[in-house]
LUMSE-185203 format. One record per residue (C-alpha): residue in one letter; chain; y, x, z. Coordinates in nm, 4 decimals. Layout:
BEGIN
REC/a/A/Y/X/Z
...
// end
This chain:
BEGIN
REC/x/A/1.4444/0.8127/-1.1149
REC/x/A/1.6446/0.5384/-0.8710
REC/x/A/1.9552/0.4901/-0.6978
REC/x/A/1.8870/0.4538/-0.3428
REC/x/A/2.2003/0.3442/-0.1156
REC/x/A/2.0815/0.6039/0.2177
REC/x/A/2.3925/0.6897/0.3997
REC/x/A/2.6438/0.4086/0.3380
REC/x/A/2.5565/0.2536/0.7534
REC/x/A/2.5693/0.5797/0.8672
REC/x/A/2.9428/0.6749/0.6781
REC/x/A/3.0528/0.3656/0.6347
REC/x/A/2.9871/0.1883/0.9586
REC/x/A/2.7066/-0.0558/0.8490
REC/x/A/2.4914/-0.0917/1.1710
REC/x/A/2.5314/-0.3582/1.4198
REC/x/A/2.5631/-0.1096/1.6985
REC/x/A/2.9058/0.0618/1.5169
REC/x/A/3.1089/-0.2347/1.6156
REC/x/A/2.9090/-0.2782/1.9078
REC/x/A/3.0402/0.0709/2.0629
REC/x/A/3.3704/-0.0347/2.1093
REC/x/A/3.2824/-0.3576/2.2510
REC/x/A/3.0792/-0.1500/2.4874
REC/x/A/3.4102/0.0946/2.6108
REC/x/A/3.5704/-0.2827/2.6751
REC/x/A/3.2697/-0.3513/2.9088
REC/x/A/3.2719/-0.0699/3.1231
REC/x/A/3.6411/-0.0733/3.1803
REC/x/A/3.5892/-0.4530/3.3056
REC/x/A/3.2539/-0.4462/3.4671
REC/x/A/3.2002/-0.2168/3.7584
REC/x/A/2.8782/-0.0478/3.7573
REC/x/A/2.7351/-0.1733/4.0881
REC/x/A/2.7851/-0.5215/3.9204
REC/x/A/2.5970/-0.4480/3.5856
REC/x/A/2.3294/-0.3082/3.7521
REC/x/A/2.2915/-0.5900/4.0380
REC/x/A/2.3689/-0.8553/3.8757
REC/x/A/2.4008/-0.8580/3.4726
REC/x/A/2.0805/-0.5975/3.4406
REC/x/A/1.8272/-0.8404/3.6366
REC/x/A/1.9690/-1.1255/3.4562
REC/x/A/1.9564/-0.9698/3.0819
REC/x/A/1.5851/-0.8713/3.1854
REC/x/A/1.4851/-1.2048/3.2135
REC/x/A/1.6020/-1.3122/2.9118
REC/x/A/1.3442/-1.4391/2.6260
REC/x/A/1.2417/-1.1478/2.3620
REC/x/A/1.3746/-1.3171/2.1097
REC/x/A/1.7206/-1.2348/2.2173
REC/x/A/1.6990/-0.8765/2.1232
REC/x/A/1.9872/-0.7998/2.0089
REC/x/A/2.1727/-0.9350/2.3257
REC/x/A/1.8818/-0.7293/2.5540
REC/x/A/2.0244/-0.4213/2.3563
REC/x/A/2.3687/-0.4302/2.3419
REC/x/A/2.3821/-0.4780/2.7737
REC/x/A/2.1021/-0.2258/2.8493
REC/x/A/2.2919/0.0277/2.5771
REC/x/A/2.6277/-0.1136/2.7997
REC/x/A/2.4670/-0.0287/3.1190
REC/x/A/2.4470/0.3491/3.0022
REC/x/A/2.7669/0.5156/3.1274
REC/x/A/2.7056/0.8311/2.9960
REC/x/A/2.7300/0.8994/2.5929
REC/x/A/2.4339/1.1101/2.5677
REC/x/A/2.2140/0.8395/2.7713
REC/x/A/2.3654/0.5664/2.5281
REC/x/A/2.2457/0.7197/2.2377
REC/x/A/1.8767/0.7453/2.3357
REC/x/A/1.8961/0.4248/2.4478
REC/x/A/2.0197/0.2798/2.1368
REC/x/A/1.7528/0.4252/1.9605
REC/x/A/1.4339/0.4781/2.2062
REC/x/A/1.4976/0.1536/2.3888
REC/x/A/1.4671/0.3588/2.6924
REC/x/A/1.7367/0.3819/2.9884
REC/x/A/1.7902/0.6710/3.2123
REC/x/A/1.6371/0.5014/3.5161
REC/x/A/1.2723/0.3903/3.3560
REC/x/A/1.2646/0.7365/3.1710
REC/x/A/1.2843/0.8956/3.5550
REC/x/A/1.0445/0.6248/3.6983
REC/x/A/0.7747/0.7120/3.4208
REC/x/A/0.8492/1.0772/3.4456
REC/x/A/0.8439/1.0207/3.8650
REC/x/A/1.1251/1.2467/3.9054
REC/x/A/1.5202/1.2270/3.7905
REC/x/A/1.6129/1.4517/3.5300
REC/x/A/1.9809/1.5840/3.3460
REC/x/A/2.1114/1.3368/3.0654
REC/x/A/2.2700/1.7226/2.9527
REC/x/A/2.0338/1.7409/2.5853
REC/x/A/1.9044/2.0587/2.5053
REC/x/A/2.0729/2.0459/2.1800
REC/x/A/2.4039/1.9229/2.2079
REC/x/A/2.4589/1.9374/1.7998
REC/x/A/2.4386/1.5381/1.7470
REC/x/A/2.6058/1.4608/2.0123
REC/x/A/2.8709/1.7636/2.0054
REC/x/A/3.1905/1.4998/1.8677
REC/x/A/3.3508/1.4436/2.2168
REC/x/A/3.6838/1.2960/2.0844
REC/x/A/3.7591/0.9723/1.8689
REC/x/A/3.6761/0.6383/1.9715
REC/x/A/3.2985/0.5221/2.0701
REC/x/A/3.2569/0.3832/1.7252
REC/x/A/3.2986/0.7359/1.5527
REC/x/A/3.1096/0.9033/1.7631
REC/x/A/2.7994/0.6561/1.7218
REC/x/A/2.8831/0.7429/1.3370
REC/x/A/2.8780/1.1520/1.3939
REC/x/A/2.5233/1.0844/1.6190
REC/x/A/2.4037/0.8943/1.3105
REC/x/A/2.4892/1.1166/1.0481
REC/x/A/2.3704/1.4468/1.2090
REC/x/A/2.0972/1.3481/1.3214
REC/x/A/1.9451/0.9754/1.2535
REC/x/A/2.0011/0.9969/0.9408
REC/x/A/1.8966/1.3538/0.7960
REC/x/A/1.5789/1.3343/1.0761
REC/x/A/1.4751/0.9908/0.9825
REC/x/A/1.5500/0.8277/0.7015
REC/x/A/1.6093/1.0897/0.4270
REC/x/A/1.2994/1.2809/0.5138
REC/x/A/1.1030/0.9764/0.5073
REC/x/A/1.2598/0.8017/0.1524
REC/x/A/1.2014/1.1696/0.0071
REC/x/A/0.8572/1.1473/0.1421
REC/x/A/0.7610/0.7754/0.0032
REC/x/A/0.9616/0.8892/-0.3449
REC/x/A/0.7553/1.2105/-0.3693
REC/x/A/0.4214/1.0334/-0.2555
REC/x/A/0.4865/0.8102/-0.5646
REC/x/A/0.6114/1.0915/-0.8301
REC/x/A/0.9872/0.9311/-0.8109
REC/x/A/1.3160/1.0980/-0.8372
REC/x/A/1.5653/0.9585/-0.5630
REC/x/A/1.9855/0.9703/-0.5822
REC/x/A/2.1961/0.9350/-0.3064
REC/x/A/2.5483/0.7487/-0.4008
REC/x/A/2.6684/0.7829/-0.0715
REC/x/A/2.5388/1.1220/0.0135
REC/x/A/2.8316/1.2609/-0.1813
REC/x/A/3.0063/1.5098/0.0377
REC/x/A/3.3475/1.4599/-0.1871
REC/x/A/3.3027/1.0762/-0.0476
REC/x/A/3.1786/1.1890/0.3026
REC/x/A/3.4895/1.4109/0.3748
REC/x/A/3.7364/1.0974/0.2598
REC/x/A/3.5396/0.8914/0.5231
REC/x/A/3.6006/1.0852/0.7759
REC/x/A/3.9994/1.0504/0.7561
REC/x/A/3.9729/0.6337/0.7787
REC/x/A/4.0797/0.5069/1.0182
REC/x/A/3.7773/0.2535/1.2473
REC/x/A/3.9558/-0.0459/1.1136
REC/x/A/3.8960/0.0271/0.7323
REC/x/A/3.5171/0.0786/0.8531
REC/x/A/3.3609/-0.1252/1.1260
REC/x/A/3.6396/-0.3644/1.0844
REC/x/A/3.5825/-0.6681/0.9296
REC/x/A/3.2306/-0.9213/0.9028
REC/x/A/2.9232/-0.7025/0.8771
REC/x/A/3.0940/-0.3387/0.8361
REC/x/A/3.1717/-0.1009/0.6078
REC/x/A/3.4973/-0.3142/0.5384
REC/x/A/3.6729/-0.0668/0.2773
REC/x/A/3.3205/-0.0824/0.0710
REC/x/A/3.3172/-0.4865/0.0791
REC/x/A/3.6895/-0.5212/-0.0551
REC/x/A/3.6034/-0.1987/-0.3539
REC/x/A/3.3128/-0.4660/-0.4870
REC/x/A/3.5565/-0.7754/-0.4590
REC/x/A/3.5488/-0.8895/-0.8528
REC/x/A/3.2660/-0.6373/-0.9341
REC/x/A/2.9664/-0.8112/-0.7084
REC/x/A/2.9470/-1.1968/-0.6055
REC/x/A/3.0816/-1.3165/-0.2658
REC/x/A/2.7752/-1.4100/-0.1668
REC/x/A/2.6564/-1.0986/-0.2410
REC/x/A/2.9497/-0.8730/-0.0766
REC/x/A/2.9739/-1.0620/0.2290
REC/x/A/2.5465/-1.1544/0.2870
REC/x/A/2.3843/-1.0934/0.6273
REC/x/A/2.2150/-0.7388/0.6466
REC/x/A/1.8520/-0.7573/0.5895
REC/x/A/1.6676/-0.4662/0.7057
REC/x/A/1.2703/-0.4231/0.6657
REC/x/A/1.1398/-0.4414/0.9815
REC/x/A/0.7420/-0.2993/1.0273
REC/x/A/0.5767/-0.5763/1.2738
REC/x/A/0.4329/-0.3060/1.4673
REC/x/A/0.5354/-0.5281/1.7720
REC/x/A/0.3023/-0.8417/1.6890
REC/x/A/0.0618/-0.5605/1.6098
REC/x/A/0.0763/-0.4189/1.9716
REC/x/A/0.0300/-0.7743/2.0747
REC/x/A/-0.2345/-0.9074/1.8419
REC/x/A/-0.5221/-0.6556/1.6503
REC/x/A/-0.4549/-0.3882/1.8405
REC/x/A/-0.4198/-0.4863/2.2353
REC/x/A/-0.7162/-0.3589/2.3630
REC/x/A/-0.6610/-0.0162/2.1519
REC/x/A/-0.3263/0.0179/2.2651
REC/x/A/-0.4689/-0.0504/2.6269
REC/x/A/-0.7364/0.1599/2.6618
REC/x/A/-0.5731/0.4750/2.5037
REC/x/A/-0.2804/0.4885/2.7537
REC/x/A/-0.3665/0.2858/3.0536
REC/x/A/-0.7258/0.4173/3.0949
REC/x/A/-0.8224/0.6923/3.3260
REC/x/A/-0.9033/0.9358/3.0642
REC/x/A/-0.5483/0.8941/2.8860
REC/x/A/-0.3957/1.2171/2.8397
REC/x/A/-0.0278/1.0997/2.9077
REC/x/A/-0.1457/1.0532/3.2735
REC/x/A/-0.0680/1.3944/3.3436
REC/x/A/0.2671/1.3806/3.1903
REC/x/A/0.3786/1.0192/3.3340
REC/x/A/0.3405/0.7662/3.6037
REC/x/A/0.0202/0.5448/3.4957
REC/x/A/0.1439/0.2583/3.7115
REC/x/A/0.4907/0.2498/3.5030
REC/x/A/0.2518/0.3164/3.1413
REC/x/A/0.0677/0.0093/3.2818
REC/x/A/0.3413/-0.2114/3.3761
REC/x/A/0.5656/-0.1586/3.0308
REC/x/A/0.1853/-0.2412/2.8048
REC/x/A/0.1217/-0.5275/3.0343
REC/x/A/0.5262/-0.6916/2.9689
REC/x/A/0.4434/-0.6049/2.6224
REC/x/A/0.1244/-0.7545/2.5212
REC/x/A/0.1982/-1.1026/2.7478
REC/x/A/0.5968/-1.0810/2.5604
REC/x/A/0.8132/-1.0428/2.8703
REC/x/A/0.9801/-0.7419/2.7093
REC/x/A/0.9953/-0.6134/2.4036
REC/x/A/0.8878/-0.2443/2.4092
REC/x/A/0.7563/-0.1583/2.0868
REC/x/A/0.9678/0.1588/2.0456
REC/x/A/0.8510/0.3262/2.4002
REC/x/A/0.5014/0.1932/2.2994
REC/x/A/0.4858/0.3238/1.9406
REC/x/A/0.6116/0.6738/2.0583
REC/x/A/0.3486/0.6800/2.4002
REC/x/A/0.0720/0.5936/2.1415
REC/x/A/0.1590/0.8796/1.9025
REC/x/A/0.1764/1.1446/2.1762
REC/x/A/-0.1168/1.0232/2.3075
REC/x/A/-0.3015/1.0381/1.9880
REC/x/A/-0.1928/1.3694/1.9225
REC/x/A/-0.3034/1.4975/2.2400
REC/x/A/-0.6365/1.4167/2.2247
REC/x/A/-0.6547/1.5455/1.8923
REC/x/A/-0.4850/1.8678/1.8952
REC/x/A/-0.5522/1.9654/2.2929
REC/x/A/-0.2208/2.1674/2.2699
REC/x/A/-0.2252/2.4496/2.6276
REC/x/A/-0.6171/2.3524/2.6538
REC/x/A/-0.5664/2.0040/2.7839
// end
């Protein structure tokens, strides 16, 4: 049996994109939206991949609407290049409105409610029970506690995003129990390099399952706008690993499966 810490980012305002969304409510009311999109989208484009987090945080602040925001934050996808791909424009209104259903409280709690209702019990629960299970171990949750999940819910923002890194309140429980340098370390998350795989071993597979005539996403998007995100991809103009990866599954399960005859 181990201890696993799942759900302490997701309560406790751990991810870099909880103090982000307030940062992102200060943006909009300053920049007008004709001037993000004229001026500050071009300009973040250009910038080198390496600046990811930067690229993020202004195409996430380009996204007036919530629902938009939240897809971007986690499929790297805006509104507009989902419509250019699909070649049509479609309704940001989700056809389940459950994780995104908290419409009061500040930006910051409602990036928490999206993340606990639905990245967190569709993601990574299912897959650390999946991993434990594959290798015959027992997993506890801490932080799963729903005692400690209603108490969370009455802090105020400032006892959780506030503060260096997040999850303040947690940070000054552990002062005397853990280190400093422990308590107050940069966040290290494990990070598959399915990007320099996209780029290196498997280029020519990624290319020739969803840019080639025979690819069965052709039917569903635009194979000039498939084309164009592999080919800023593979020669590292943009990073779009996340658009990529999912493309490449649906592909893959297309061809297998043949769902409606296809």
């Amino acid at each position: 049996m181990v201890l696993t810490g799942e759900g302490s980012d997701e309560l406790l305002g751990g991810y870099p994109k909880h103090r982000a969304a307030g940062a992102v409510g200060i943006y909009q009311s300053l920049m007008p939206r004709a001037f993000h999109d004229r001026l500050v989208a071009p300009m973040v484009r250009s910038l080198p991949c390496g600046m990811r987090r930067a690229k993020i945080f202004f195409g996430a602040a380009g996204e007036r609407d919530f629902t938009t925001r939240m897809r971007y934050w986690f499929g790297g996808m805006s509104a507009k290049d989902r419509d250019l791909m699909l070649g049509q424009s479609l309704s940001s209104e989700p056809p389940d409105r459950f994780p995104f259903s908290m419409d009061e409280g500040s930006n910051g709690r409602k990036t928490l409610f999206f993340d606990q209702t639905s990245w967190l019990p569709d993601n990574l629960l299912e897959r650390g029970d999946r991993m434990m299970m594959a290798g015959s171990i027992e997993g506890r949750m801490p932080f799963m506690d729903t005692e400690l999940a209603r108490v969370v819910a009455r802090l105020p923002d400032k006892f959780l995003m506030g503060g260096r890194g997040g999850k303040r309140i947690l940070r000054e429980a552990m002062k005397g129990v853990l280190p400093e340098d422990i308590i107050h370390r940069k966040k290290i998350g494990f990070r598959v390099p399915i990007s320099g795989w996209m780029q290196g071993p498997y280029q020519a597979f990624i290319r020739e399952q969803l840019t080639d005539a025979s690819a069965m996403t052709a039917h569903i998007f635009e194979r000039k706008a498939v084309g164009q995100l592999v080919d800023e991809h593979m020669a590292a103009r943009q990073d779009h690993e996340k658009i990529l990866w999912s493309l490449m599954n649906l592909e893959l399960f297309l061809r297998l499966f043949k769902p409606g005859g296809c």
